[in-house]
C-alpha positions in Angstrom: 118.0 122.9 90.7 116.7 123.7 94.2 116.6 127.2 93.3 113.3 126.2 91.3 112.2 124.4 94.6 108.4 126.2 96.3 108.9 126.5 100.2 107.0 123.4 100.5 109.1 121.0 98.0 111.8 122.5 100.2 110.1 121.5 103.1 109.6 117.8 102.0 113.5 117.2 101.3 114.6 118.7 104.8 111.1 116.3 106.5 112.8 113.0 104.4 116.2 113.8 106.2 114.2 113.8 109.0 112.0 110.9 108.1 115.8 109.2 107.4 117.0 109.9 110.8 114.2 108.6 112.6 114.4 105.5 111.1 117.8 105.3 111.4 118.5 105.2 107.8 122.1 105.8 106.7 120.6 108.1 103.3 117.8 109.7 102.6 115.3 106.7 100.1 112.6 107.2 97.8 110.7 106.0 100.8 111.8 108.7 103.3 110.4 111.4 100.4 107.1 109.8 99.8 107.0 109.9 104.0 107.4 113.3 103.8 104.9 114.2 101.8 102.3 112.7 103.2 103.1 115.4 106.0 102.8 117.9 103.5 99.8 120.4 103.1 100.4 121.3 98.9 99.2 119.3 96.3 101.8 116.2 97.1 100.7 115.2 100.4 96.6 116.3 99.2 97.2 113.7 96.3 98.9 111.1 99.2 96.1 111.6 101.2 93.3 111.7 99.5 94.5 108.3 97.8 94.6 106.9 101.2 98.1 107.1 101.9 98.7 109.0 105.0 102.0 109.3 106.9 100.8 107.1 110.0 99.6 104.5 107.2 102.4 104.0 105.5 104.6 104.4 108.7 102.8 101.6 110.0 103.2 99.5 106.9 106.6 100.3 106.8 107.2 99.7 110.1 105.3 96.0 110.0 108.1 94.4 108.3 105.9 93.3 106.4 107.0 94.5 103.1 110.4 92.7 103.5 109.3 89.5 104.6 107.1 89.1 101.8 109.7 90.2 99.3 111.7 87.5 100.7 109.4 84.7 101.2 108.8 85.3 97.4 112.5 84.1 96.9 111.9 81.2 99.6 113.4 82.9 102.9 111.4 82.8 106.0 112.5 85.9 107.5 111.4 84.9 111.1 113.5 81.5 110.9 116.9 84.0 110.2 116.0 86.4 112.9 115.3 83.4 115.3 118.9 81.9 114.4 121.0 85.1 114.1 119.4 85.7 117.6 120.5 82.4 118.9 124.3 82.5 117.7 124.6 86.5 118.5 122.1 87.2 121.0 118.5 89.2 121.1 118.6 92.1 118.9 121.2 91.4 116.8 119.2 92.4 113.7 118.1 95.7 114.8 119.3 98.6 113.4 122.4 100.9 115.1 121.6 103.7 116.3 122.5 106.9 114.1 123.4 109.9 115.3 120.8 112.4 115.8 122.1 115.1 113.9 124.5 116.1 111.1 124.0 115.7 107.3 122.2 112.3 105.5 123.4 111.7 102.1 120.7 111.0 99.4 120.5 107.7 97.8 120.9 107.7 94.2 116.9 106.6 93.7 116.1 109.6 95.7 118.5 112.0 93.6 116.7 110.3 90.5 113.3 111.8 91.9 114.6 114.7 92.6 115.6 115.1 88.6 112.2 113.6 87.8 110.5 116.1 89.6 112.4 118.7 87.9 111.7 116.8 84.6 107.6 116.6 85.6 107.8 120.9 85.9 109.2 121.5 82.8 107.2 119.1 81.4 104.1 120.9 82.5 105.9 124.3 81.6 105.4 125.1 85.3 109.1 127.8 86.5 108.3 126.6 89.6 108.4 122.8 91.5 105.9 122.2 94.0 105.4 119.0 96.3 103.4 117.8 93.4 106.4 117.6 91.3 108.5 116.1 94.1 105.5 113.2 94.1 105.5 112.5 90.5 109.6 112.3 90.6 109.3 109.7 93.2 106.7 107.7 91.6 109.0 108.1 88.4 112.4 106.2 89.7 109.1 103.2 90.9 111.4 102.2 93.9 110.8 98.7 94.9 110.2 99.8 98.4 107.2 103.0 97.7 106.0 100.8 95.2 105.4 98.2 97.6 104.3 100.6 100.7 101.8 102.1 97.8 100.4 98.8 97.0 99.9 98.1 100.5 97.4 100.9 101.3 94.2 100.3 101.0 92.4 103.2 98.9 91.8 104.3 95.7 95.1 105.1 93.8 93.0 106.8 90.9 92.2 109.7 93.3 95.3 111.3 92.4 94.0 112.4 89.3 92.1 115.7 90.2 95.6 116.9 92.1 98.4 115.7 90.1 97.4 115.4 86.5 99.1 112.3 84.8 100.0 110.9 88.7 97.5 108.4 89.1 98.7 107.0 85.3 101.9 107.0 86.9 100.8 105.3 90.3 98.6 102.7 88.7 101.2 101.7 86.5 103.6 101.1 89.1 101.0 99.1 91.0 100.2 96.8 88.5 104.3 95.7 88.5 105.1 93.0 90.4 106.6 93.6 93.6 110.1 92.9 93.3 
């Protein structure tokens, strides 16, 4: 399949390992792609970013916390009242992430192995030999992890502005917005 991969879909896989080992994540998500692309100068990351979803955006809604708290206050857990008790019984920090090592392969997730075969899917769809960042975006908006579909919703902009870069993207994106988040 990667054989079929442009430079710059190439590009975004080896940026979400990278995205993935700077947040310490032990495989590469859905989320960790749709990072990477908003780093991306091709039609992925011009869609991203011209819907209003640029990498220090969503890194900043990602990093909030906010998107996890609210996913569990939905299901009645107040996130601060665990972090405040798991801090008292095993002292400050003891929530926070290890720290991974700062080289050597990340596995994917299966989600982001789904968007990879979505973005192959979304090429030969569009009769296109070739897969581009574009295709890499529509695969990831495809699987509609919990997680990008949340970080999506979160950024203010105008989702529809995908249109004029990736076709039948902004379908894809408003559909997912309109879910609940889960």
């Amino acid at each position: 399949m990667f054989e079929r991969f442009t430079d710059e879909a190439r590009l975004a896989v080896v940026r979400a390992q990278e995205e993935a080992r700077d947040l310490h994540a032990e495989r590469i998500e859905p989320v960790h792609l749709l990072l990477a692309l908003t780093r991306d100068d091709g039609r992925g990351g011009t869609a991203l970013r011209t819907a209003g979803a640029d990498h220090r955006t969503l890194q900043t809604a990602l990093a909030s916390g906010d998107l996890d708290a609210d996913a569990l206050a939905a299901v009645g857990v107040d996130l601060a009242q665990v972090r405040a008790t798991a801090e008292a019984v095993f002292g400050p920090g003891a929530l926070d992430r290890g720290r991974r090592a700062d080289s050597g392969h990340i596995p994917f997730a299966d989600g982001s192995k789904r968007a990879l075969e979505e973005s192959l899917r979304a090429a030969v769809r569009q009769k296109e030999r070739r897969l581009d960042s574009g295709h890499v975006l529509l695969g990831v908006l495809a699987v509609a992890d919990p997680t990008v579909v949340r970080l999506l919703a979160a950024v203010p902009g105008d989702s529809g502005a995908m249109r004029d870069g990736l076709g039948d993207a902004a379908a894809r994106l408003s559909a997912l917005l309109r879910r609940p988040a889960v």
